[in-house]
Residue frames relative to the residue before (quaternion, step in Angstrom):
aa qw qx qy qz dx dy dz
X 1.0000 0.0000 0.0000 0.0000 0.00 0.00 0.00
X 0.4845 0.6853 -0.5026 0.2074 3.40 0.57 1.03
X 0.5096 -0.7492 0.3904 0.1630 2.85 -0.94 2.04
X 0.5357 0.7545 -0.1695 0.3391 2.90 1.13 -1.43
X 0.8550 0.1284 0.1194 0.4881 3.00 0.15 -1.22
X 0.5500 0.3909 -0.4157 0.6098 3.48 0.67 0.54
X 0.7121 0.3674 -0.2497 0.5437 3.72 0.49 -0.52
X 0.6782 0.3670 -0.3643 0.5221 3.62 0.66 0.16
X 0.6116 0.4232 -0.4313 0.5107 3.64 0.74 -0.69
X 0.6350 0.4489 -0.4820 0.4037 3.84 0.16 -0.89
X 0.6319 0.7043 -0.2366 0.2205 3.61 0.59 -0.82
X 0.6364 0.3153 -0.0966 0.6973 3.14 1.16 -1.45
X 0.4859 0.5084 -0.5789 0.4128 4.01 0.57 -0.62
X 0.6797 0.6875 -0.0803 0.2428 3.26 0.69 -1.37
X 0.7001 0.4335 -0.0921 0.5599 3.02 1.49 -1.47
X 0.4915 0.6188 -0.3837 0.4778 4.07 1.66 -0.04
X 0.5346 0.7390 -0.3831 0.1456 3.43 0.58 -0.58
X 0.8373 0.1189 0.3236 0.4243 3.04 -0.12 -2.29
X 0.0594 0.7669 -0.5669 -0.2949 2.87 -1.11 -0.63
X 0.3915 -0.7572 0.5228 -0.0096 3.74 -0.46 1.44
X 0.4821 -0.6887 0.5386 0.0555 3.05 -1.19 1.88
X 0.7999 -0.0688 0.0786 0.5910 3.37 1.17 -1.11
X 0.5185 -0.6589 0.1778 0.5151 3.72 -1.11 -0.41
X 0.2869 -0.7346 0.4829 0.3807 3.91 -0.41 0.06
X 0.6580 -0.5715 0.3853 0.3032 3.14 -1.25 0.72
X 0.8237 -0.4500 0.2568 0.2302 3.58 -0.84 1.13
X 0.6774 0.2852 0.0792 0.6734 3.19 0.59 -2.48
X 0.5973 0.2800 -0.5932 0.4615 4.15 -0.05 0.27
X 0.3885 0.7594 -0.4185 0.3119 4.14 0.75 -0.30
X 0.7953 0.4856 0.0766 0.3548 2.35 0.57 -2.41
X 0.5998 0.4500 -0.2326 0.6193 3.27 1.15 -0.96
X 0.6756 0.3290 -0.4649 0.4682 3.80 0.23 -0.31
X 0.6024 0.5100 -0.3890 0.4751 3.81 0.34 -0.52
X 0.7778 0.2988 -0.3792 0.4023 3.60 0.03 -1.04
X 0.6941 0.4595 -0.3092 0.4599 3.96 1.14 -0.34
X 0.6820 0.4596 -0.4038 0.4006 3.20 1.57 0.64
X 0.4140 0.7923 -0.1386 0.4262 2.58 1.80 -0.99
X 0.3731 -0.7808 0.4507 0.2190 4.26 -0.37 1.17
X 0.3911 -0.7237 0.3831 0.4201 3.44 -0.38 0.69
X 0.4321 0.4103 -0.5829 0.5524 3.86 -0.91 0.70
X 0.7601 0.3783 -0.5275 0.0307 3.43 -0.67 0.22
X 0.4346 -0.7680 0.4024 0.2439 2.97 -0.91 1.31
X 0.8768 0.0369 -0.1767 0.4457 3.81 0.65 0.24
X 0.3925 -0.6938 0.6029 -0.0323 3.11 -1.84 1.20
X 0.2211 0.8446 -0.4875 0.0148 3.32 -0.69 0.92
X 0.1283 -0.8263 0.5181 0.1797 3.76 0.04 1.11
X 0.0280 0.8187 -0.5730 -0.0250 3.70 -1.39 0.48
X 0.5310 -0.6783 0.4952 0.1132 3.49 -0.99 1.53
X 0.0912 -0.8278 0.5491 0.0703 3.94 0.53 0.58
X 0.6192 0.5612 -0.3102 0.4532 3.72 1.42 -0.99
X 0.7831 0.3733 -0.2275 0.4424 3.38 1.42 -0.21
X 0.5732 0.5187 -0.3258 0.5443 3.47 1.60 -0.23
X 0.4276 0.5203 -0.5365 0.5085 3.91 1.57 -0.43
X 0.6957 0.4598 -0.3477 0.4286 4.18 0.28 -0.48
X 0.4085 0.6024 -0.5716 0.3788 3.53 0.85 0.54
X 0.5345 -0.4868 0.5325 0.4402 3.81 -1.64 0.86
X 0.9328 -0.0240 0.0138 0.3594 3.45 -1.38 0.58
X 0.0502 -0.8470 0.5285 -0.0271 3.27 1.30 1.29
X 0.6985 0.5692 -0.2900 0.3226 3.35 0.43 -1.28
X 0.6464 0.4763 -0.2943 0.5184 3.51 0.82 -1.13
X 0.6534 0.5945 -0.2282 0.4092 3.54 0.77 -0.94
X 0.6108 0.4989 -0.2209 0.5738 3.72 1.08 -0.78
X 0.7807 0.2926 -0.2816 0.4749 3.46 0.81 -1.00
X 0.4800 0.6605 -0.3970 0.4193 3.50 0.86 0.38
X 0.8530 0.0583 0.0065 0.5185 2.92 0.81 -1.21
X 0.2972 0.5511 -0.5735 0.5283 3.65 0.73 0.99
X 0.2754 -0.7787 0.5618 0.0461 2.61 -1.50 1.95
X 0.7656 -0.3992 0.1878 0.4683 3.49 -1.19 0.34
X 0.6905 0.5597 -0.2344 0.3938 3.37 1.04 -1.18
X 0.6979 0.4185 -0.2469 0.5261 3.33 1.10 -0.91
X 0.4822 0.6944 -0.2691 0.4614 3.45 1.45 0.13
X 0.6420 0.5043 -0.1112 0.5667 2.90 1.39 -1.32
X 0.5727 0.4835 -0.3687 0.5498 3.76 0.67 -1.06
X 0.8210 0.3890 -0.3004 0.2906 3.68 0.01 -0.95
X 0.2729 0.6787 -0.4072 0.5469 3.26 1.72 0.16
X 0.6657 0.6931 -0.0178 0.2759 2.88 -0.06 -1.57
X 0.8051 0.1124 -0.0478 0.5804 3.03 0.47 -1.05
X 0.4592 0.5695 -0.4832 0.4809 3.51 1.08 0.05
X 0.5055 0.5574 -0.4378 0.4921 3.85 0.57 -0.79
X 0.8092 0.2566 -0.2311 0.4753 3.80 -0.21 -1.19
X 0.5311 -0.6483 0.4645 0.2861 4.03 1.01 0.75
X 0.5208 0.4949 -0.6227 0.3099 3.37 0.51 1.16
X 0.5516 -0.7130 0.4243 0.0858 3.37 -1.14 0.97
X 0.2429 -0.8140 0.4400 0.2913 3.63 -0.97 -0.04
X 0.7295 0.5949 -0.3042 0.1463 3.52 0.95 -0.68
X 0.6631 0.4313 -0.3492 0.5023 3.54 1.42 0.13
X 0.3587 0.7689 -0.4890 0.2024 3.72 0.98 0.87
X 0.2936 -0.7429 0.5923 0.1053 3.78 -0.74 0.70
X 0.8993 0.2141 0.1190 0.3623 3.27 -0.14 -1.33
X 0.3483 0.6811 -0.6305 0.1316 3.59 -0.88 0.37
X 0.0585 -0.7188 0.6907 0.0525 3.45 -1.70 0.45
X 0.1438 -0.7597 0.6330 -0.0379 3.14 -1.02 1.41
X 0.2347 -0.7528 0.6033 0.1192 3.37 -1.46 1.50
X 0.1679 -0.6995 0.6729 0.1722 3.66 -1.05 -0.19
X 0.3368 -0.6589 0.6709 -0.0471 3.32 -1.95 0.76
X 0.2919 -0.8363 0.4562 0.0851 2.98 -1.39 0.63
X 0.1835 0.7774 -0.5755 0.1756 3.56 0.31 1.46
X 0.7764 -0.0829 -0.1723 0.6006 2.92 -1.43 1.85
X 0.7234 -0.0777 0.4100 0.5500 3.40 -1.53 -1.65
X 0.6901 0.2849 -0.4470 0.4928 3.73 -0.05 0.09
X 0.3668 -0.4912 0.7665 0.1914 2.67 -2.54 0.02
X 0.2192 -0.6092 0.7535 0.1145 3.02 -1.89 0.66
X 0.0900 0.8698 -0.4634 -0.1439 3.21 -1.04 0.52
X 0.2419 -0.8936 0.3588 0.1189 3.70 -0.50 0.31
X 0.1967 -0.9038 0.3777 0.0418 3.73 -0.32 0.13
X 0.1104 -0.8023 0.5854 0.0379 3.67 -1.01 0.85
X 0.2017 -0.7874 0.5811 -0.0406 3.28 -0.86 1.44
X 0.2538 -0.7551 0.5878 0.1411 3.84 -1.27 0.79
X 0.1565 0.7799 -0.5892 0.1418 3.54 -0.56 0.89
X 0.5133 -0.4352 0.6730 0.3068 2.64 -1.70 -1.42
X 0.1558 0.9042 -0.3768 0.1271 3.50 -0.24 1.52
X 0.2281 -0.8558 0.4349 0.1626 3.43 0.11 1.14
X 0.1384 -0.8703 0.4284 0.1999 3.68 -0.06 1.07
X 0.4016 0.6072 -0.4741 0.4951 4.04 1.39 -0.16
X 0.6126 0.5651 -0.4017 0.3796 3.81 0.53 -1.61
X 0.6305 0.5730 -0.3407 0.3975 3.53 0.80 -2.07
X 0.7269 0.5047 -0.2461 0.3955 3.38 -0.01 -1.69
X 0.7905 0.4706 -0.2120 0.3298 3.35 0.06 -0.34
X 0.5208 0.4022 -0.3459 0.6688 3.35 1.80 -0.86
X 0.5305 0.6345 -0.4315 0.3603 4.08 0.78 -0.63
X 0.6956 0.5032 -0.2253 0.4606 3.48 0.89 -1.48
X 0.7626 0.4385 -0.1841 0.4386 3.51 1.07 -1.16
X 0.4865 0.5629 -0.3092 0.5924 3.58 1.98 0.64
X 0.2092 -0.8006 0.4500 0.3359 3.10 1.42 -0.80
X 0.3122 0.7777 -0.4661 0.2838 3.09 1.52 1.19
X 0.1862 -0.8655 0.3581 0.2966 3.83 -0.29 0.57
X 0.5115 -0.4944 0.4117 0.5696 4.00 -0.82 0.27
X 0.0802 0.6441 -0.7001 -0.2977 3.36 -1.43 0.05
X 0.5351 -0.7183 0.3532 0.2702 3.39 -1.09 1.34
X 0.1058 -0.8400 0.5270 -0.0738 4.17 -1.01 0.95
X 0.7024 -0.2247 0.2031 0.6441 2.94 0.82 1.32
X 0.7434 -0.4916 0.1594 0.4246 3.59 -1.18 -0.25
X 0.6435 0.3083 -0.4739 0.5161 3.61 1.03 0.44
X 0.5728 -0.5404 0.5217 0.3281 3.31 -1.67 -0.60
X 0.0200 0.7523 -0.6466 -0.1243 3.22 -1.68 -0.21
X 0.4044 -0.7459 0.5236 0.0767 3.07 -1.25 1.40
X 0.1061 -0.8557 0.4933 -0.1144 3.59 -0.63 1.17
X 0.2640 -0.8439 0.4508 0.1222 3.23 -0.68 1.58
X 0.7049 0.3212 -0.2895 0.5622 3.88 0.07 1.00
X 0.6424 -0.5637 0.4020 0.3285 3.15 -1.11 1.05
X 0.6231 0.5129 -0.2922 0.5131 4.13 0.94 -0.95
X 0.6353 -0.4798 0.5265 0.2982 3.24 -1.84 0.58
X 0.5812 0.6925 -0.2838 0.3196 3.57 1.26 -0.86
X 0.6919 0.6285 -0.2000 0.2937 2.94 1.07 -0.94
X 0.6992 -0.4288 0.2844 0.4964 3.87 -1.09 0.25
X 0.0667 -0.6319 0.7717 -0.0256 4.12 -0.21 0.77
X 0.0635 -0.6963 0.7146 0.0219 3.10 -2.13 0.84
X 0.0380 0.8346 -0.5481 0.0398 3.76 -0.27 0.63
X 0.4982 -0.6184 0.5967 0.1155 3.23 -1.48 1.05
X 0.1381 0.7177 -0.6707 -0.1262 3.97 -0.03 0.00
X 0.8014 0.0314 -0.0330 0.5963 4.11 0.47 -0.05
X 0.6495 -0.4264 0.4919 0.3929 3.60 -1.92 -0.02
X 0.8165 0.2606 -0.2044 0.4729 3.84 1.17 -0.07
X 0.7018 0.3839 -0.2514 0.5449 3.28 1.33 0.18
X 0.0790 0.8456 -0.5191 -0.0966 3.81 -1.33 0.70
X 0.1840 -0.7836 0.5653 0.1805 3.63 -0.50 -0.26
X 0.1111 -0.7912 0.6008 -0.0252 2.84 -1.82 0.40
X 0.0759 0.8617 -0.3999 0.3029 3.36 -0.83 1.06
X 0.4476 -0.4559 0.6386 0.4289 3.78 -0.98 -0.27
X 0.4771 -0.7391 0.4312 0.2004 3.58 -0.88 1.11
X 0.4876 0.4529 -0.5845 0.4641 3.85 1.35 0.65
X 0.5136 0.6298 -0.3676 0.4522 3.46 1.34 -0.96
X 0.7337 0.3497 -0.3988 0.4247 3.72 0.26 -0.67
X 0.7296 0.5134 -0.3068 0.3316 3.37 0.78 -0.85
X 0.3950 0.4591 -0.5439 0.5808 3.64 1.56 -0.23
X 0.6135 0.5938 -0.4787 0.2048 3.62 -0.34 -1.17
X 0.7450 0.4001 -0.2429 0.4753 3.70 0.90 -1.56
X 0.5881 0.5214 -0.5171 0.3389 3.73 0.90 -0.57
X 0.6537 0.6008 -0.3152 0.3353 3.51 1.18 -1.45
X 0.5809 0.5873 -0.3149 0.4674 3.56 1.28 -1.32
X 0.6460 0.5942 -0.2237 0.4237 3.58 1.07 -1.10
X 0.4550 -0.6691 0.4572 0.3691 3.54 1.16 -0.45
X 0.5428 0.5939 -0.5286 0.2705 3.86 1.24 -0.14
X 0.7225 0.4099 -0.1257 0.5423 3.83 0.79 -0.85
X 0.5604 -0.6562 0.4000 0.3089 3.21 -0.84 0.65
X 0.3022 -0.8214 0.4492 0.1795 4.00 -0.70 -0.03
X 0.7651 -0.3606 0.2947 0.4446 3.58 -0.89 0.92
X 0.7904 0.4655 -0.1761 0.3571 3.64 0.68 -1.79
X 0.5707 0.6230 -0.3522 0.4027 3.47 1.80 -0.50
X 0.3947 0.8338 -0.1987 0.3309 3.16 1.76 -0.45
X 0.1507 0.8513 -0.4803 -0.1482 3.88 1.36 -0.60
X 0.6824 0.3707 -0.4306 0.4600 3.63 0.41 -0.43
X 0.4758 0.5721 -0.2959 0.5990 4.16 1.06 -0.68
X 0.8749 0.1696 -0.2155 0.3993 3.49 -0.13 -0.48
X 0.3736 0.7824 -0.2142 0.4499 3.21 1.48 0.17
X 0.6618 0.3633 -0.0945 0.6489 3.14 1.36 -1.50
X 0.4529 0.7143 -0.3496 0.4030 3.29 1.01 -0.41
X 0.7613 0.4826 0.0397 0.4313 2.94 0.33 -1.66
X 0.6746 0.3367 -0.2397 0.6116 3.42 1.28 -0.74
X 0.5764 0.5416 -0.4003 0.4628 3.68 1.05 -0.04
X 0.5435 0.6003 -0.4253 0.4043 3.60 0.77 -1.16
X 0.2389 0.6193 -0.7262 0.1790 3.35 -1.75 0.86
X 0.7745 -0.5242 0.2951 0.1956 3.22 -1.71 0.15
X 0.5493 0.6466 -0.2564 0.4630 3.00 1.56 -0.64
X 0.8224 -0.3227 0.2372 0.4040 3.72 -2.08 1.40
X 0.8235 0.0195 0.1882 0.5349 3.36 0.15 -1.37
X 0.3718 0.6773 -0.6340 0.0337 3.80 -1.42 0.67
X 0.1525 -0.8067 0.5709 -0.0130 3.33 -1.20 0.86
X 0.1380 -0.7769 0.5757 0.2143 3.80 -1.22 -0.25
X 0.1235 -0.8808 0.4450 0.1046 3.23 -1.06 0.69
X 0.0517 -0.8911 0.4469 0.0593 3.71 -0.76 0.27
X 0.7269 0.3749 -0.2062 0.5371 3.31 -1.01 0.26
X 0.8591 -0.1532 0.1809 0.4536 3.45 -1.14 -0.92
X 0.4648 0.5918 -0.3993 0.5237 3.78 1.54 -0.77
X 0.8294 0.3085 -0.3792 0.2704 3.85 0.02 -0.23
X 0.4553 0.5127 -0.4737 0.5527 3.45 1.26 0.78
X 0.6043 0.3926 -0.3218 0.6142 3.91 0.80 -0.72
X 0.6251 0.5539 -0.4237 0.3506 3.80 0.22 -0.21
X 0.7299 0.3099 -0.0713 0.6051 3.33 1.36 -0.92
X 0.5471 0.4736 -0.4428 0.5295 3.66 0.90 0.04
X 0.6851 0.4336 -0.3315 0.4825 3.87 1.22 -0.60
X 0.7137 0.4365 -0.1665 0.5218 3.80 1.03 -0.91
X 0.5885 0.4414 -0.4988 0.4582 4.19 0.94 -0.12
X 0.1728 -0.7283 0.5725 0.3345 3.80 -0.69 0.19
X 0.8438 0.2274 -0.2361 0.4249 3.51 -1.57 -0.29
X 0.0306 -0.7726 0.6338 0.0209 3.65 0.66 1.60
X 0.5948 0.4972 -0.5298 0.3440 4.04 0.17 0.12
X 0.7434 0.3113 -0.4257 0.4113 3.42 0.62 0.05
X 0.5985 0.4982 -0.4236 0.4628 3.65 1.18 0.63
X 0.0003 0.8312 -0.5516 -0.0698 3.48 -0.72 0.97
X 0.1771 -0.8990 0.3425 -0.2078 3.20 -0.07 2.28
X 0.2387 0.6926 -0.6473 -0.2106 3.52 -0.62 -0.20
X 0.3218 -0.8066 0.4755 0.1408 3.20 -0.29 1.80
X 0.5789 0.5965 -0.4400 0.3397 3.42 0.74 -0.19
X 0.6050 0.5836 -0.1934 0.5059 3.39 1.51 -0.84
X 0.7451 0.4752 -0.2448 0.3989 2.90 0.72 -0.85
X 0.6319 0.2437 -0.1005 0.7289 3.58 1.08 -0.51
X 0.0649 0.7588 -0.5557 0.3336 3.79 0.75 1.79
X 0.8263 0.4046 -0.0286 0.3907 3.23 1.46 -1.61
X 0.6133 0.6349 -0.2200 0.4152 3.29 1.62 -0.19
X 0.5156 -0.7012 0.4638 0.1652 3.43 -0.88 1.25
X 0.7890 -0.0228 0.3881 0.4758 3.22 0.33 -1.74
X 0.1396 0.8335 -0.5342 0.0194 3.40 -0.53 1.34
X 0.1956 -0.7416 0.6171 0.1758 3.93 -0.94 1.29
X 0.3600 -0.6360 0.6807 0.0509 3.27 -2.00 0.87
X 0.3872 0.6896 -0.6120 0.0021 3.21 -0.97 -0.31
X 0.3051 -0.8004 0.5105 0.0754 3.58 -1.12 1.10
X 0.0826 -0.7457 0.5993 0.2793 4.16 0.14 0.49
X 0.2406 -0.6541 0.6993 0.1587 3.38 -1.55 -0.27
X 0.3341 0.6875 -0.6414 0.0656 3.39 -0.23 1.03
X 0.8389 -0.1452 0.1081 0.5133 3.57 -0.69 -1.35
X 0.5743 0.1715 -0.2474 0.7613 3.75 1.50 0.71
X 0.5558 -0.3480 0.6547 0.3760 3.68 -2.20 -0.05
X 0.0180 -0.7645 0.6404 0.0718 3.04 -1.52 1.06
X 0.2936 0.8473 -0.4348 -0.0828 3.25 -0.04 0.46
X 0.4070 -0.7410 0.5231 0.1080 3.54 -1.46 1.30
X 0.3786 -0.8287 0.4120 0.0151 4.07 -0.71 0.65
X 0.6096 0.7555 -0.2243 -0.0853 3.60 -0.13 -0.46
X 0.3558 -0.8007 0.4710 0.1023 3.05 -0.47 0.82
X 0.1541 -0.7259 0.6682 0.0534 3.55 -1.42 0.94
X 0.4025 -0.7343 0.5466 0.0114 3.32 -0.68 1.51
X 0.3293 -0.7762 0.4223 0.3327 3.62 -1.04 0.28
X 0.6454 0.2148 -0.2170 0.7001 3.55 1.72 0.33
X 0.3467 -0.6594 0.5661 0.3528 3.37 -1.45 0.02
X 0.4220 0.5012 -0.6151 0.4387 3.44 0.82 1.42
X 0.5115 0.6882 -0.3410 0.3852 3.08 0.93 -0.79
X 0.7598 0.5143 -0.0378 0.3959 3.61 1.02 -1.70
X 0.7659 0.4332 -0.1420 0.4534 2.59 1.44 -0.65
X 0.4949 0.5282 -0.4149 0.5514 3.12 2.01 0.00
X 0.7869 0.3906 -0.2218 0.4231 3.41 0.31 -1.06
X 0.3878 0.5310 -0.5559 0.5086 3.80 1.21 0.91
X 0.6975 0.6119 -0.2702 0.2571 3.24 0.82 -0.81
X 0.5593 0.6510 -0.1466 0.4918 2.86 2.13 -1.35
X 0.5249 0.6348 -0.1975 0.5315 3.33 1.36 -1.28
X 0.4857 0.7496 -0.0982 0.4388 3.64 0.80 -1.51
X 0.8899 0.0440 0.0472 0.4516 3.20 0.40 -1.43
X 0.2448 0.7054 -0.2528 0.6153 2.95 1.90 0.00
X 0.7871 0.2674 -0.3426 0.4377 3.48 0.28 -0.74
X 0.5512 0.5722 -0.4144 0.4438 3.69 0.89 -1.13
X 0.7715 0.4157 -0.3381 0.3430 3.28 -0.09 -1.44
X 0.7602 0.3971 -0.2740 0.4351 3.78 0.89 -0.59
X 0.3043 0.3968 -0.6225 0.6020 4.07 1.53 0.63
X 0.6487 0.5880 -0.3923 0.2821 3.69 -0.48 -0.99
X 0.7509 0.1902 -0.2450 0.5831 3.51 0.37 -0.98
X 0.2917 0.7599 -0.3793 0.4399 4.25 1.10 -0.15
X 0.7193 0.6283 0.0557 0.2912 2.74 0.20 -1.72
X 0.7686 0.1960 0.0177 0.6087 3.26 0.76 -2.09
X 0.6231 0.5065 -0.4045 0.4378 3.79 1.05 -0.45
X 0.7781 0.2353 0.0459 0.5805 3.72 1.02 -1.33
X 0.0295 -0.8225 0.5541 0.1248 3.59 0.37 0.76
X 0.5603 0.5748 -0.2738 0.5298 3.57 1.19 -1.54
X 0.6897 0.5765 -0.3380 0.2787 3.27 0.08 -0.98
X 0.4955 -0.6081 0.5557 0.2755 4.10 -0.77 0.52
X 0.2877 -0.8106 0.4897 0.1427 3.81 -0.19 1.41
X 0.1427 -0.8186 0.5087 0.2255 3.62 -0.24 0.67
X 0.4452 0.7251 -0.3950 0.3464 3.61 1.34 -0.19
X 0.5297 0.6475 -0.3977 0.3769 3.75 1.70 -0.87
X 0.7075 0.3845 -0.2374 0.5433 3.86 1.30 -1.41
X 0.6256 0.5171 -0.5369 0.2301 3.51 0.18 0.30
X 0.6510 -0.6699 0.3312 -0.1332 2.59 -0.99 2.10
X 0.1184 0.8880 -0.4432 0.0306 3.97 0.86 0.20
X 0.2473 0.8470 -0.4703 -0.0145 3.72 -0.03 0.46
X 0.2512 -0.7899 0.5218 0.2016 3.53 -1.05 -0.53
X 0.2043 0.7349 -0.6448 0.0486 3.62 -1.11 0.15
X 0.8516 -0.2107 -0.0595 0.4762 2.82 -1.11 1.76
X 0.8358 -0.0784 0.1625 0.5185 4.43 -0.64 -1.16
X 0.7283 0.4723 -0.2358 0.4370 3.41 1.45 0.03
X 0.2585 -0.7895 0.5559 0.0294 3.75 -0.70 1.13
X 0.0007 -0.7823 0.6224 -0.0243 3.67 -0.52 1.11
X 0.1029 -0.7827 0.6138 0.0087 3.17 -1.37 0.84
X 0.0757 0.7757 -0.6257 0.0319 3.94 -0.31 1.11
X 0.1411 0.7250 -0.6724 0.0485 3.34 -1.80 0.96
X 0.2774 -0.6841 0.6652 0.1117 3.07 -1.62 1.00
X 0.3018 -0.6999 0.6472 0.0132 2.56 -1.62 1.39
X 0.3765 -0.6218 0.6540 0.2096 3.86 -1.28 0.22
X 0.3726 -0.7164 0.4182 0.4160 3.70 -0.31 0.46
X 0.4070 0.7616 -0.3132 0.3953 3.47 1.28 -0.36
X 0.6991 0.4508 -0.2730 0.4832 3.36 0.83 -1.33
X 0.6415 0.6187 -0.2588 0.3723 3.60 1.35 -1.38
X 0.5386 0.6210 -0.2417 0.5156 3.54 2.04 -0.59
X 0.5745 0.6563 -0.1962 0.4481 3.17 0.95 -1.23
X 0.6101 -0.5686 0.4052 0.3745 4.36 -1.28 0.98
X 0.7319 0.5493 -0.3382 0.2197 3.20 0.15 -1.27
X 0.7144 0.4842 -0.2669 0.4288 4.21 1.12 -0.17
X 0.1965 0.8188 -0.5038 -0.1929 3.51 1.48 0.14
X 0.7005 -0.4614 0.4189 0.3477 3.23 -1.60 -0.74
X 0.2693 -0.7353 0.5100 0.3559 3.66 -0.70 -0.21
């Protein structure tokens, strides 16, 4: 549950992209991502940068918790003269290989691909060809940060096998995310208005909460176990005059739900406790978390002060 840092990293990931004449509509986003997106993926996360740039002390807050990597990417893409301050929109998917995740991303804007090419050439960065556009990649490995143009209003990003599944899927050779009905389903029941919301499944909802719990040394988990019983988990983060963020989980019994309220339960104590001793000054969000149940379903609401989000105890990843 780390507000902090999960809501700042999507943000700036977010803010590297594009750069965006106006805003696009949410669900045309979404619909390009899940139809680009490879089927298997086990998570979706859309974010409103045009509304998280209105956070108190956004700036300080980004540089706090922006991780090296996403640090790096924004390098990066500065070199090929893509900007950040008129981004809106972006939706990032993730995969499951082995124990890791890969993750990738599609952004609406406004993209000048002659401009690209040219700051590319003047990097000595070379096209590598993807189907009928290109993409410009910063390391000698497929692994590496890849940027691609697929139109004057659409981009992507990725590790350059990742882009290149992307165009087969866009292409209709591979199936997509959206072919998925039970996957896009949750999707859909996740979607809302708010800064940031996402859904996870499968293996994405142990990595969802290993990225968002802070001070994992005082939690002795096996998150995979622990979230043995869970189907499907929605996020969604408001941003108004505090961090809201809202949770839930569907369980495949209400024994299940009722065990892992319990976990939750303690989960909170133990994390006021270390709160507490790490950030005394500091405004304990652990006091509003909010643990509930009903019937196969576990909710979880907290409010945050942006202060607290300022504060050691939430670093970044």
């Amino acid at each position: 549950m780390r507000i902090g840092k999960g809501c700042i990293t999507a943000a700036v990931l977010t803010l590297s992209l594009a750069i965006w004449p106006k805003a696009a509509p949410a669900q045309d986003i979404v619909q390009e991502a899940m139809s680009s997106f490879p089927v298997g993926t086990v998570r979706v996360e859309y974010s409103s940068p045009a509304k998280l740039r209105a956070l108190p002390n956004y700036a300080t807050l980004s540089q706090r918790y922006t991780g090296q990597g996403i640090r790096k990417l924004e390098e990066d893409l500065a070199k090929l003269g893509i900007q950040q301050e008129e981004i809106n929109e972006l939706v990032i998917g993730w995969q499951a290989q082995g124990a890791e995740m890969s993750l990738e991303g599609v952004a609406q804007g406004r993209f000048d691909p002659k401009s690209t090419s040219e700051r590319a050439a003047a990097q000595g960065l070379a096209a590598s060809p993807l189907g009928k556009t290109s993409a410009y990649c910063f390391g000698a490995e497929a692994g590496g940060n890849c940027v691609a143009i697929f139109s004057d209003s659409l981009g992507a990003f990725g590790s350059l096998d990742s882009l290149a599944a992307m165009i087969k899927t866009r292409d209709g050779e591979t199936p997509n995310a959206g072919s998925d009905s039970t996957f896009a389903k949750h999707v859909e029941e996740a979607r809302s208005d708010a800064a940031i919301w996402g859904v996870s499944v499968g293996p994405a909802i142990a990595d969802w909460f290993k990225g968002w719990m802070p001070n994992q040394s005082n939690v002795q988990l096996d998150w995979k176990q622990t979230f043995k019983g869970v189907d499907v988990l929605r996020y969604n983060v408001q941003t108004t005059d505090k961090v809201y963020l809202a949770v839930k989980l569907d369980c495949t019994s209400s024994q299940t739900a009722s065990s892992l309220t319990q976990v939750f339960q303690g989960l909170k104590l133990v994390q006021q406790m270390a709160w507490q001793t790490q950030n005394p000054n500091a405004p304990n969000p652990f006091q509003s978390l909010a643990v509930d149940r009903s019937d196969r379903q576990v909710q979880l609401n907290m409010t945050t002060p942006y202060s607290a989000l300022e504060a050691g105890g939430m670093p970044g990843r």
